[in-house]
SETI-455199 format. One line per field, with one value per residue (C-alpha): residue number from 1; x, y, z; residue in one letter. Coordinates in steps of 0.5 Angstrom, whole numbers, plus 500, padded with zeros to 3 digits. Last residue first. Layout:
nr <- (NUM / ...)
px <- (X / ...)
py <- (Y / ...)
pz <- (Z / ...)
rest <- (A / ...)
***
This chain:
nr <- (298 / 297 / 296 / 295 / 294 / 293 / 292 / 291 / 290 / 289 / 288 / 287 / 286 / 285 / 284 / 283 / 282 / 281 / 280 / 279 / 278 / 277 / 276 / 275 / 274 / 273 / 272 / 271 / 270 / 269 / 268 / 267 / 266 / 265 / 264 / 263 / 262 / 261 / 260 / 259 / 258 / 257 / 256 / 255 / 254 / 253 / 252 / 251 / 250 / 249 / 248 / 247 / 246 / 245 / 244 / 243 / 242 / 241 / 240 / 239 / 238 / 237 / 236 / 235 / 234 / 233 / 232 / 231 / 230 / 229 / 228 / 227 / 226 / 225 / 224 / 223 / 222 / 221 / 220 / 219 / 218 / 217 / 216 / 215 / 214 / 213 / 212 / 211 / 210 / 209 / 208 / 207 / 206 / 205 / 204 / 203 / 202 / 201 / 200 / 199 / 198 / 197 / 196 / 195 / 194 / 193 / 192 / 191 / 190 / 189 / 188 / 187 / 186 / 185 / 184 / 183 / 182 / 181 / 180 / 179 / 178 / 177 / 176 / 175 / 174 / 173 / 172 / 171 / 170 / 169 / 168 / 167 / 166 / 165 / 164 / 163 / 162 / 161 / 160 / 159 / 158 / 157 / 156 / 155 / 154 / 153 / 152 / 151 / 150 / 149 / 148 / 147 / 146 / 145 / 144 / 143 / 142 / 141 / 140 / 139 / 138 / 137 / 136 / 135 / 134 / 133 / 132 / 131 / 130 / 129 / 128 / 127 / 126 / 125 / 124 / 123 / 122 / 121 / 120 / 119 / 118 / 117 / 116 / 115 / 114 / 113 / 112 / 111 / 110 / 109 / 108 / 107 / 106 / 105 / 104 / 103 / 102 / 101 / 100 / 99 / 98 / 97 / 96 / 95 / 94 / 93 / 92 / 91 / 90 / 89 / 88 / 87 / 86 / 85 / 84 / 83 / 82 / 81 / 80 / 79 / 78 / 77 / 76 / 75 / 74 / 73 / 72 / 71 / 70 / 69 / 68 / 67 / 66 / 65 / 64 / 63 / 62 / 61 / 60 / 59 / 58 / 57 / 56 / 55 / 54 / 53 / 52 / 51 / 50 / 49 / 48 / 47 / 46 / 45 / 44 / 43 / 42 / 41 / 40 / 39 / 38 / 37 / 36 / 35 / 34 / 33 / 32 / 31 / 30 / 29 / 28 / 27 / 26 / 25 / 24 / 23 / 22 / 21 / 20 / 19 / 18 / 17 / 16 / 15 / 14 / 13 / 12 / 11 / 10 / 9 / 8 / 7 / 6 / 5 / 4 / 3 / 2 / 1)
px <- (775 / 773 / 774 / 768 / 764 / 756 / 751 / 745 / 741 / 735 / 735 / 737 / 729 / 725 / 731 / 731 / 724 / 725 / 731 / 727 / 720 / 727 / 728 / 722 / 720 / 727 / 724 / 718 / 721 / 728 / 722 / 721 / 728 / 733 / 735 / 742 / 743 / 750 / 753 / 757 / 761 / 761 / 770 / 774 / 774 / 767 / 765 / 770 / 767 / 767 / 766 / 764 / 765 / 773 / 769 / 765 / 772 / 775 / 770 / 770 / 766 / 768 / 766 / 762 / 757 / 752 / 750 / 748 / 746 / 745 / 742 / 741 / 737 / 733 / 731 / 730 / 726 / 727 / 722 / 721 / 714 / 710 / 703 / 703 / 709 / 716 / 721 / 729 / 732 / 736 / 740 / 739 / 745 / 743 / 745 / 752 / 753 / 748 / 751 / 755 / 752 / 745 / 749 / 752 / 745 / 744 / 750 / 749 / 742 / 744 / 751 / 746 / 750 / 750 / 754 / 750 / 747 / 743 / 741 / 739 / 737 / 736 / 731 / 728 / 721 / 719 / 726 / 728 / 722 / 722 / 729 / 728 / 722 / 725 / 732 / 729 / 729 / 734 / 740 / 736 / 731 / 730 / 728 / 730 / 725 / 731 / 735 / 734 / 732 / 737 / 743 / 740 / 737 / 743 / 748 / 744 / 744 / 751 / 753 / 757 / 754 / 756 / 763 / 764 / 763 / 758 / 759 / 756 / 755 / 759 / 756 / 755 / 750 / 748 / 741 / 738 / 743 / 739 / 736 / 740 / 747 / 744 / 745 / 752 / 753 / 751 / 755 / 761 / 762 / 760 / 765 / 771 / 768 / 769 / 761 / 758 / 750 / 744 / 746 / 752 / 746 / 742 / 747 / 750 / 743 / 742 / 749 / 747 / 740 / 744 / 750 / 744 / 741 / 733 / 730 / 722 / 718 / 715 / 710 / 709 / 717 / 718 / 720 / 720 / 719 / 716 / 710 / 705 / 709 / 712 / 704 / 701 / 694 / 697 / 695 / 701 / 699 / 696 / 698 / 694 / 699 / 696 / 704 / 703 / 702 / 696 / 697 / 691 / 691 / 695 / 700 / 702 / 708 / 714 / 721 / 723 / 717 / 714 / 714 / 708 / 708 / 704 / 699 / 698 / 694 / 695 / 692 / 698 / 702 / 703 / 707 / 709 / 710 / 714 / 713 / 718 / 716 / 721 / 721 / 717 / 721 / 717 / 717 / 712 / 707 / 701 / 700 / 691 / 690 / 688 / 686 / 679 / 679 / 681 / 688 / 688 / 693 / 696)
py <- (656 / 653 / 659 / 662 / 657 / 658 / 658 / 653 / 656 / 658 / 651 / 647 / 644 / 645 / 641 / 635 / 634 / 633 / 629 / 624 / 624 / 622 / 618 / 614 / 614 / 611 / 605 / 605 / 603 / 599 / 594 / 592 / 588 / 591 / 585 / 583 / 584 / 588 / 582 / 579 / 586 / 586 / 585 / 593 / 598 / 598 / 604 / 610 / 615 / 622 / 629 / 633 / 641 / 641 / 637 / 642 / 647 / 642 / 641 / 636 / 632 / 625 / 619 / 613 / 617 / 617 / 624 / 627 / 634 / 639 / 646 / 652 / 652 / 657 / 657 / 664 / 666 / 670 / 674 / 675 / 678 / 673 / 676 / 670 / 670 / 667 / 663 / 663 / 659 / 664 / 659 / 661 / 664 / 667 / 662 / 658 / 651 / 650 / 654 / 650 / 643 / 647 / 650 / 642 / 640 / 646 / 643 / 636 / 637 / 640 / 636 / 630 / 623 / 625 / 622 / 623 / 618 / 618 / 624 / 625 / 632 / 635 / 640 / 646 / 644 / 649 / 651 / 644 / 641 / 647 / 645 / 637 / 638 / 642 / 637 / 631 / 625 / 619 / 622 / 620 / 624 / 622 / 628 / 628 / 633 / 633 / 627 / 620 / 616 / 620 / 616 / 609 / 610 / 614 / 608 / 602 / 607 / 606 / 599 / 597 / 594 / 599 / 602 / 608 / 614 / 616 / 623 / 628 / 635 / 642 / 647 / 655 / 661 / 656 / 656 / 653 / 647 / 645 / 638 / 637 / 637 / 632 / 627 / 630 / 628 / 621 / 622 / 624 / 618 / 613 / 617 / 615 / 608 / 605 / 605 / 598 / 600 / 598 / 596 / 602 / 606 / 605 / 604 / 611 / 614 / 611 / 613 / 620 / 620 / 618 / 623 / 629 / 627 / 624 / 626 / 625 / 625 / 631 / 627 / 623 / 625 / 627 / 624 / 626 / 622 / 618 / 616 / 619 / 625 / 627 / 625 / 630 / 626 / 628 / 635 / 640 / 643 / 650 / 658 / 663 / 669 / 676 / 678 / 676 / 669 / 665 / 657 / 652 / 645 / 645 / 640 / 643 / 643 / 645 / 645 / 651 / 655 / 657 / 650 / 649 / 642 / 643 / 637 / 631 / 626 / 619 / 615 / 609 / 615 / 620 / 626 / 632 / 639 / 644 / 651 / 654 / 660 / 665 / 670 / 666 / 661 / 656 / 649 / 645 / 650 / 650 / 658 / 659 / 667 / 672 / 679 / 677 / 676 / 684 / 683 / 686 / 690 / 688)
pz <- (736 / 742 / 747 / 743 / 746 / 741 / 746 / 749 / 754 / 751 / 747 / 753 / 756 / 751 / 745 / 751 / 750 / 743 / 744 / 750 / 743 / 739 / 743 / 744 / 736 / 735 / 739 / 735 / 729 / 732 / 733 / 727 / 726 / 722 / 717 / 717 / 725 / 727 / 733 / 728 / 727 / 719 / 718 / 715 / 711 / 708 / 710 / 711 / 715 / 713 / 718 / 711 / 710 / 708 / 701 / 700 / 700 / 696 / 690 / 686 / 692 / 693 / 692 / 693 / 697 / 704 / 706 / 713 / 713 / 719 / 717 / 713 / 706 / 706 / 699 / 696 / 690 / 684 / 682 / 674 / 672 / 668 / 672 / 676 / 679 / 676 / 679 / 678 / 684 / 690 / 695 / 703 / 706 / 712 / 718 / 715 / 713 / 708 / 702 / 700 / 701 / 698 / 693 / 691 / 691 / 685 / 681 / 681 / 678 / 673 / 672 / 672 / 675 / 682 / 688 / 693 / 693 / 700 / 703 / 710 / 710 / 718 / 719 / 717 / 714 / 710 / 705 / 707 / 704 / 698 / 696 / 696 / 693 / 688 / 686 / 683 / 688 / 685 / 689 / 695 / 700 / 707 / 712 / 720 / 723 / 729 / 727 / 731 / 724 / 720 / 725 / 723 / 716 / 715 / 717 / 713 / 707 / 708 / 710 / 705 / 700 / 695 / 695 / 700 / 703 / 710 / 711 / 716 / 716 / 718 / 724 / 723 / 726 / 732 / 736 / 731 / 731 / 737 / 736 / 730 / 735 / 739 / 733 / 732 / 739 / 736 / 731 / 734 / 738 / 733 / 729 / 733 / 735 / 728 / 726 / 725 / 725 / 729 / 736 / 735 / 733 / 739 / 744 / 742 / 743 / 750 / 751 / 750 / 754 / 761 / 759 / 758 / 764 / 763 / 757 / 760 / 755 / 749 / 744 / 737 / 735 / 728 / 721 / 715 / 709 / 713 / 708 / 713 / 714 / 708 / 704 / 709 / 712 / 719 / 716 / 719 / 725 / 726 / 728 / 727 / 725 / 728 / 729 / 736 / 736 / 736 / 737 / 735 / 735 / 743 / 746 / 752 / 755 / 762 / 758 / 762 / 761 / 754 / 750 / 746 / 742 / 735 / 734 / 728 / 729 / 726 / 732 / 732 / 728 / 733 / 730 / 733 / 730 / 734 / 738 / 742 / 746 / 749 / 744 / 738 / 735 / 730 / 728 / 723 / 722 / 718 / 717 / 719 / 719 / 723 / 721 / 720 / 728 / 730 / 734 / 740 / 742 / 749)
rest <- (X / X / X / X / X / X / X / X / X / X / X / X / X / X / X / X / X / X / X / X / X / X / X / X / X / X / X / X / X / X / X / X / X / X / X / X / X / X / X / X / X / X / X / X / X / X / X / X / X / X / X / X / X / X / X / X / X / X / X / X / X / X / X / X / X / X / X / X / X / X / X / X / X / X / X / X / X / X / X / X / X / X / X / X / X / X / X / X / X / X / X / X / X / X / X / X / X / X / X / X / X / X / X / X / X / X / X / X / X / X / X / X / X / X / X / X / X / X / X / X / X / X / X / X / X / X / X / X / X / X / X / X / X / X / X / X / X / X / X / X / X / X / X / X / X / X / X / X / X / X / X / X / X / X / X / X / X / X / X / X / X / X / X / X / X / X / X / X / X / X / X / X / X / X / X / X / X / X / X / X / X / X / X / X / X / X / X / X / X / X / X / X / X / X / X / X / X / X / X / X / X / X / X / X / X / X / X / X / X / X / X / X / X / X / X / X / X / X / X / X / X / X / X / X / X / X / X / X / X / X / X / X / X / X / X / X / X / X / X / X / X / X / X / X / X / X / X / X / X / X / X / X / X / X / X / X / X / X / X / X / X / X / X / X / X / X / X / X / X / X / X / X / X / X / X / X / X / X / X / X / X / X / X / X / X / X / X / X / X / X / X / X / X / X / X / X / X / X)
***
């Protein structure tokens, strides 16, 4: 093999990274807060490593614990790969979650935690559509993302109340599930560049272009990949019917409170999303290389 000369190297903080056949991912642990990056070369076999130099000179290194998305749980991670079980096993442990936390008609119960499942692999599809949570307040909406977001894969909470260029550059780095509440936006500015980011978002290979400027004053636009799972939460509808054509949405408040729904989510719903998303991680190292789009579905 060529050897890398040592000033070639460079440190690239990473949060997730394909190489051939090598899975690199960003963990979390939040009791010592220390971040790391999972290695996953051999059929969900692992380490966690500080370090990972790959073939193009690149030194690849965990994001700081001390990250303010991280820290704040803006975005969230698993702490360490463990043992998933069968996919059946680990999918009812995920629908007994939400449906412990969140009132969901069945139906869309069901396809949320298959769409859970879906985060942790959507890398290896070229297309997916999101998930819609609409009604008026007090419905049970934010309730709903903060329960299916907290098991996506790096999922990441943002409102309409943030200012769009964050969120631009967090999906651009981060890659994972959008978990956006408020979707309705007043400001048509701002309405306008999220309703690229539903457009384009679809589909692998169509990242939004932001007007940028360089140093030296030269016009050079930049572009935003903004490819991946999305879950939203709005009181109405996109004007836009092909946005629309895009959403699998459940209509909140149709119907009576579940009594046995808690009021209050308990502090303990924290740690367990924190073991399945450790269990999806794990999931994610063992199938990412099987998984193949059925053509005999479409």
């Amino acid at each position: 093999q060529r050897k890398i000369p040592q000033k070639a190297l460079r440190n690239v903080p990473t949060v997730s990274r394909v190489c051939g056949d090598t899975l690199i991912e960003l963990v979390y642990d939040p009791d010592a807060r220390k971040t790391g990056l999972v290695v996953s070369r051999f059929g969900g076999l692992w380490n966690i490593e500080q370090e990972v130099r790959i073939e193009t000179g690149e030194m690849l290194v965990p994001y700081a614990p001390s990250n303010n998305l991280i820290v704040n749980d803006c975005v969230l991670f698993p702490s360490k790969p463990e043992e998933f079980g069968h996919k059946n096993e680990l999918l009812a442990d995920i629908r007994a979650f939400v449906h412990r936390y969140v009132d969901l008609s069945p139906l869309f119960e069901q396809i949320a935690v298959y769409y859970i499942l879906l985060t942790w692999v959507y890398d290896a599809f070229n297309e997916l559509g999101y998930l819609r949570l609409r009604g008026d307040y007090g419905t049970g909406k934010t309730r709903g993302l903060a329960v299916l977001g907290s098991l996506c894969y790096k999922g990441f909470f943002a409102s309409g109340a943030s200012t769009v260029s964050p969120i631009f550059h967090v999906l651009d780095s981060f890659a994972g599930t959008l978990i956006f509440d408020e979707a309705d936006l007043p400001f048509s500015d701002a309405k306008a560049d999220m309703v690229k980011v539903f457009n384009n978002g679809t589909m692998r290979g169509m990242p939004v272009l932001r007007t940028m400027m360089n140093r030296q004053r030269e016009f050079n636009p930049q572009a935003f990949k903004v490819y991946g799972p999305k879950i939203i939460a709005m009181r109405g509808s996109f004007e836009d019917r092909a946005l629309e054509s895009r959403f699998l949405t459940e209509e909140t408040g149709t119907r009576s409170l579940r009594d046995d729904v808690p009021l209050y989510v308990p502090p303990s719903m924290k740690a367990e999303a924190l073991k399945l998303r450790n269990r999806l991680l794990h999931f994610r190292l063992c199938n990412f290389f099987d998984i193949k789009t059925d053509t005999t579905a479409l």
